[in-house]
N, C-alpha and C positions, 0 to 999 in steps of 0.2 A: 193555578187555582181552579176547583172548579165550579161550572156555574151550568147549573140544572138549567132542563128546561120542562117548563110547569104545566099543566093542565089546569084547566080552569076548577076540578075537582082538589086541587095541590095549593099548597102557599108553602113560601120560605120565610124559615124562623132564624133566629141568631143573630149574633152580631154581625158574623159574616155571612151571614145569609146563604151560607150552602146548604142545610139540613130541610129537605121537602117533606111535608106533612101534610096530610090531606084534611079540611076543615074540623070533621068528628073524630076524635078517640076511638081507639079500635076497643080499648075496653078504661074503665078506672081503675087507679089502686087505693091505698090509705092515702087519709090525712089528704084529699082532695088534689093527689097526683095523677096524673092521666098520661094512656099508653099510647102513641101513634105506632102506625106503620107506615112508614114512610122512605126516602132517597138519601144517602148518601155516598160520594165518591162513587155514585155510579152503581152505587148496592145498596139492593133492598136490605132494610136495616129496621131495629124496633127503635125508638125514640120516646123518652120518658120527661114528661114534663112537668115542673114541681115550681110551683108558685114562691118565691123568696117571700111572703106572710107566713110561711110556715117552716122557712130555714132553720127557725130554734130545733124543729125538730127533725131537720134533713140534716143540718151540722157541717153537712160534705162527707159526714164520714161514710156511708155509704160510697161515694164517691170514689176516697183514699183506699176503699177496699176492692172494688171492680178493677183499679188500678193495678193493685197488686199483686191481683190474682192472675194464676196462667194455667187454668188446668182443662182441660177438654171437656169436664164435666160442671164446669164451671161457667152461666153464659159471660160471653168476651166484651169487657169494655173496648168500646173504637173514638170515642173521642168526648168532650163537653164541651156547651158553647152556651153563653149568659145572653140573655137579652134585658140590658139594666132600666131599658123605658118600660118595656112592658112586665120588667117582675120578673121573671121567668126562666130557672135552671133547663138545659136539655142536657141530657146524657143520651147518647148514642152507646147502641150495643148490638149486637148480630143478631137477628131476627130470628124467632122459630116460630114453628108455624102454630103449635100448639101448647096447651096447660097440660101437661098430666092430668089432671080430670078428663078434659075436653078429649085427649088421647086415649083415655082408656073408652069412654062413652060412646066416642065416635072412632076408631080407631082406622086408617087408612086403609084401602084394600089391599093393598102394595105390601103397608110395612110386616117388615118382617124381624122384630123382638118380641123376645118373650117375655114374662113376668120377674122372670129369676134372672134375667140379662138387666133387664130397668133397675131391680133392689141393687145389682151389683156395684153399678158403675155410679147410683147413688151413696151408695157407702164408697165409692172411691173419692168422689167428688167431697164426702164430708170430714174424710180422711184427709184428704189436702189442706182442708181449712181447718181442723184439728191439729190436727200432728206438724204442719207445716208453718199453718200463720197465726196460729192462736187465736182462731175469731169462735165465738160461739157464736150460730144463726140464731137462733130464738123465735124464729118462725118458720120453721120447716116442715111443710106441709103440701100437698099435690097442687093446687093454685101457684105456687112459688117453685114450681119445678116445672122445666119448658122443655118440649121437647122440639129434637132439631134435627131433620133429615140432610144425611151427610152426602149419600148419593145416590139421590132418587129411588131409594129401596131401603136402607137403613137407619134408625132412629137412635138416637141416645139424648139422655136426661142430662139436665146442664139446673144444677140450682141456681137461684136468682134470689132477686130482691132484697139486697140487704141492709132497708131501709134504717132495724131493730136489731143488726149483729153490734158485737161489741169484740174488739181486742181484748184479751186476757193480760195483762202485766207478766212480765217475765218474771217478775219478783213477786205480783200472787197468784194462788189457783182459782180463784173466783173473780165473777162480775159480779158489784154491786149495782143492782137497781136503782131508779129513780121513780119509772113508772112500773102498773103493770100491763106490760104489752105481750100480743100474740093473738094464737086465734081460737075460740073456743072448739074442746075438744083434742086439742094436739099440744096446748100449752101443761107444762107438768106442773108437778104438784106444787114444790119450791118456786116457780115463778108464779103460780094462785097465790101464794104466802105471804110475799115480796120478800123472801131470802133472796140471799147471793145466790149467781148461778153458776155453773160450770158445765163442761163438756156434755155433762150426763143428761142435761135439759134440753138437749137436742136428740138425745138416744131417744128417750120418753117419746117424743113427737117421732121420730124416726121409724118408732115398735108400730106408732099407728097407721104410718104410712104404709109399712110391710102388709098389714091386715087389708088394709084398703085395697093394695093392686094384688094381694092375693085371692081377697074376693071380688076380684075386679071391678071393684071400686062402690059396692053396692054396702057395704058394712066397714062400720067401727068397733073395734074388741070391747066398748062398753055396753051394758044393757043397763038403760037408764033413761028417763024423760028430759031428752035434749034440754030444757031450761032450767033444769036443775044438774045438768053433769059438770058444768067446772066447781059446783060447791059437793059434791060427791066425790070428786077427785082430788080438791083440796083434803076433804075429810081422811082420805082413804076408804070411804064406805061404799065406791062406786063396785061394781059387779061387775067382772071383765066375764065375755063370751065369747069363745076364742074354737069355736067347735065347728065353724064353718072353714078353716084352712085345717092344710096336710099336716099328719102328726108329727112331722119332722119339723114342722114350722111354730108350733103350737109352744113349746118352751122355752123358744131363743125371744116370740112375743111377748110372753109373759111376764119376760126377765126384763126385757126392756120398757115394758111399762111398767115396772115395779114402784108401788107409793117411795118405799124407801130407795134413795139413789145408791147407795151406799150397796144396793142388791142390781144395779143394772149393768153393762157389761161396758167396758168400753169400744170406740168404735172397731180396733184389732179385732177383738173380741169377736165381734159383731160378724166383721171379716171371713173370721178364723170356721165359724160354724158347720156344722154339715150341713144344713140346708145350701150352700153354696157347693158341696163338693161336686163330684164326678163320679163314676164306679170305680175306677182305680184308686182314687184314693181311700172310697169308701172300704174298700175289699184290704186294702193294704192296712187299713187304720184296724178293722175288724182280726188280720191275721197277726199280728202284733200283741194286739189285749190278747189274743188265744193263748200266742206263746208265752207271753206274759203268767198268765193263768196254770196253764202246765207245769212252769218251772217250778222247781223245791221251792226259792228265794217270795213268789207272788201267791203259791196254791190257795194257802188259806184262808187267807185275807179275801182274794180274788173272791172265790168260790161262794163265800160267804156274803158278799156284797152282789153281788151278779145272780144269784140262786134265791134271794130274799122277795123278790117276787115273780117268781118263774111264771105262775098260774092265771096271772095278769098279762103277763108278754110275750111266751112262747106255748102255750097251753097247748098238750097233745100234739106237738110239731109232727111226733114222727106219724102217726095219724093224718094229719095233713097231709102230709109229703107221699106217704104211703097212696095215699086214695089217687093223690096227681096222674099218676099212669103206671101199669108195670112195672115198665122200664126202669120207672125213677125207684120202686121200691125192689128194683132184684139189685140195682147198685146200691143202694145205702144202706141194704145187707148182707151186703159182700163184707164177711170177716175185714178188708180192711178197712171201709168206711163205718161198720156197724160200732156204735157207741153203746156202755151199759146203763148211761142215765136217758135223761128226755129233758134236764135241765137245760138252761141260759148256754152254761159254759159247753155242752154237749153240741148243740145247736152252733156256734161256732166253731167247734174242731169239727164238726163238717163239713162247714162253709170254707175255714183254712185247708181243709186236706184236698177240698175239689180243686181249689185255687193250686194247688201245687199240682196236682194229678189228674188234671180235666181231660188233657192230650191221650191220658190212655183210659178213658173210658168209652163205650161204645160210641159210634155214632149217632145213633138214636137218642141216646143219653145228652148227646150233646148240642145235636139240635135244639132238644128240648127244653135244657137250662139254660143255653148258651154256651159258649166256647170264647168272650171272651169276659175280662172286668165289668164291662157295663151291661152286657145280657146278665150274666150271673148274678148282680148286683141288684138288677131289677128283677130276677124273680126271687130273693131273697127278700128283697123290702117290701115290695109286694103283697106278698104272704104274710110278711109279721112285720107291719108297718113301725111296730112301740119298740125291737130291738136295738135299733142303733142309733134312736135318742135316748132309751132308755143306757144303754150303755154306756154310752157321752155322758151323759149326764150326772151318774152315778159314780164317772172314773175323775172328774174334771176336779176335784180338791185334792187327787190324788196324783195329778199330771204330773208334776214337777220329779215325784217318786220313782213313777215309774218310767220317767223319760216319754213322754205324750206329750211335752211344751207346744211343740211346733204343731199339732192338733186345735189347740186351745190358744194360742195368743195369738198365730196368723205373725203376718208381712204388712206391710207398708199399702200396698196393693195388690189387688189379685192376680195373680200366673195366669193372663188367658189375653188372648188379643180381643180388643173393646170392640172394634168392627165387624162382627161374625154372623153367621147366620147358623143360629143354633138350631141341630135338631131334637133337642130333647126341649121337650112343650109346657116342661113345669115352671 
């Protein structure tokens, strides 16, 4: 067994007295719980302490869920210990050293993730409690996401606190309420209501969090008088302002705070996005629609749905592209790159035919755009930021049709190793 040894700044809690805390609270939470940082087993640990006066609404279930949970982005339950004189639940759990707020504000000089690394592995994380245990969080928000340095240089998000999750029945798709609980601001519309909730009431808070660390934590996608935004969100009358993140980001947000659920995506969904791709698969997804678009079987349809606001999203490309350098204008009117429209669909059988034929265009040429998926890809998006979410966007009720499932509904979790050090900074 083991048995601490204490500092006069330390006391042992518990029945068995092995869990060390030190007098003050490292921080509070609801409902008059409090956080230590504290010893156990020899490891610095977080240690959460909840008064049995307010067991009606600890339950344990919170509890039965840290229990059950095993996923990396998940923080790890390590043990519970009751102290029945003094009142007193401890749950032990593996320490991190920061909130997501506190991380983005103050962010280490070391750590080394990005914005688009944290959204990831937090939809991986809520993907496991979705798809796996059927819990809805119900307060999913940057306070309740901790961040936790793996090795001395590397961070990842680990959701917490699942003081207000509820299990889903297998036999229904909704939680009924009792109360209404969460946090103003992130709590969606159906739980301001007191409807049932489902999956989707976690996306809603999820759309807000995305906004948060993509404007680095300085803004909320509403524009509204913080004491009256959850009765504007109930209403549906609140004003979303979503002009401060990248335009590739701008519509998968939008979706996810949507008043009606019934319009927000699921977490797959969520997943599946291009805001999370790569250049290869961006470049791969773009020569596909092209081919798509060429054939006899798609032309019309295609052309007609892709060409309906050209003027808006490709405007004068070749113009653009021309003024770039020379270089760039004696190849892309070379008879076999030169196109006779200036439209949507023209603008990608350029991007498809460089993707096939980069290897044989000059070398200067190739410096210049790149030589390979992700140069190409970035100066592609670059340039005309609105084409390939406006493409997405426009093809996605048609995915199924044209074979683009696997664009739009995603995996389980993302294809990518969690421990990286990325270098693309978005």
């Amino acid at each position: 067994m083991y048995f601490p040894k204490i500092s006069p700044e330390m006391h042992l809690v518990g029945s068995h007295k092995a869990i060390e805390i030190p007098w003050k609270p490292t921080y509070k939470g609801m409902y008059g719980t409090k956080v230590y940082f504290g010893i156990y087993d020899h490891k610095d640990v977080a240690v959460k302490a909840i008064e049995q006066d307010i067991d009606e609404r600890f339950d344990r279930r919170e509890l039965d869920l840290l229990r059950e949970c095993d996923h990396k982005n998940i923080v790890r339950y390590l043990c519970m210990d009751e102290d029945e004189r003094e009142g007193v639940f401890y749950i032990v759990l593996e320490k991190c050293e920061y909130t997501l707020t506190k991380f983005i504000k103050d962010t280490p000089d070391e750590a080394q993730v990005y914005p688009l690394t944290i959204l990831q592995l937090i939809c991986e994380g809520l993907a496991y409690l979705h798809l796996e245990k059927d819990v809805v969080h119900r307060d999913l928000k940057p306070c309740n996401i901790l961040m936790a340095c793996i090795n001395g240089r590397s961070w990842i998000p680990k959701i917490s606190d699942f003081g207000i999750s509820r299990k889903i029945d297998p036999n229904k798709t909704k939680v009924t309420q009792t109360n209404v609980a969460g946090t103003t601001g992130y709590m969606s519309p159906e739980a301001l209501l007191h409807k049932t909730l489902d999956y989707r009431a976690d996306i809603f808070s999820l759309g807000v969090v995305f906004y948060y660390v993509l404007t680095n934590g300085t803004k909320q996608p509403f524009k509204c008088d913080p004491t009256d935004l959850d009765h504007e969100i109930k209403k549906g009358t609140v004003k979303i302002d979503i002009n401060d993140v990248k335009e590739e980001a701008k519509n998968i947000i939008r979706s996810m705070i949507a008043h009606d659920r019934e319009k927000r995506p699921g977490i797959r969904q969520v997943m599946a996005h291009h805001l999370f791709w790569g250049g290869e698969r961006t470049m791969t997804f773009i020569q596909k629609v092209s081919d798509l678009e060429i054939s006899n079987e798609h032309h019309s349809t295609l052309s007609k749905i892709l060409e309906a606001k050209k003027k808006e999203i490709v405007c004068d490309w070749k113009k653009k592209l021309y003024s770039e350098s020379e270089i760039v204008e004696k190849v892309l009117k070379d008879k076999k790159m030169k196109t006779k429209g200036d439209g949507v669909c023209d603008l990608l059988r350029v991007i498809r035919n460089l993707m096939h034929h980069i290897h044989e265009k000059p070398a200067e040429f190739q410096n210049f755009v790149g030589k390979t998926p992700d140069r190409l890809c970035r100066f592609f998006t670059s340039r005309f930021s609105k084409l390939l979410p406006f493409v997405y966007d426009e093809l996605q009720s048609r995915s199924k049709e044209l074979g683009l499932q696997k664009y739009y509904e995603g995996r389980n979790y993302f294809n990518l190793m969690w421990i990286v050090n990325l270098t693309r900074s978005t």
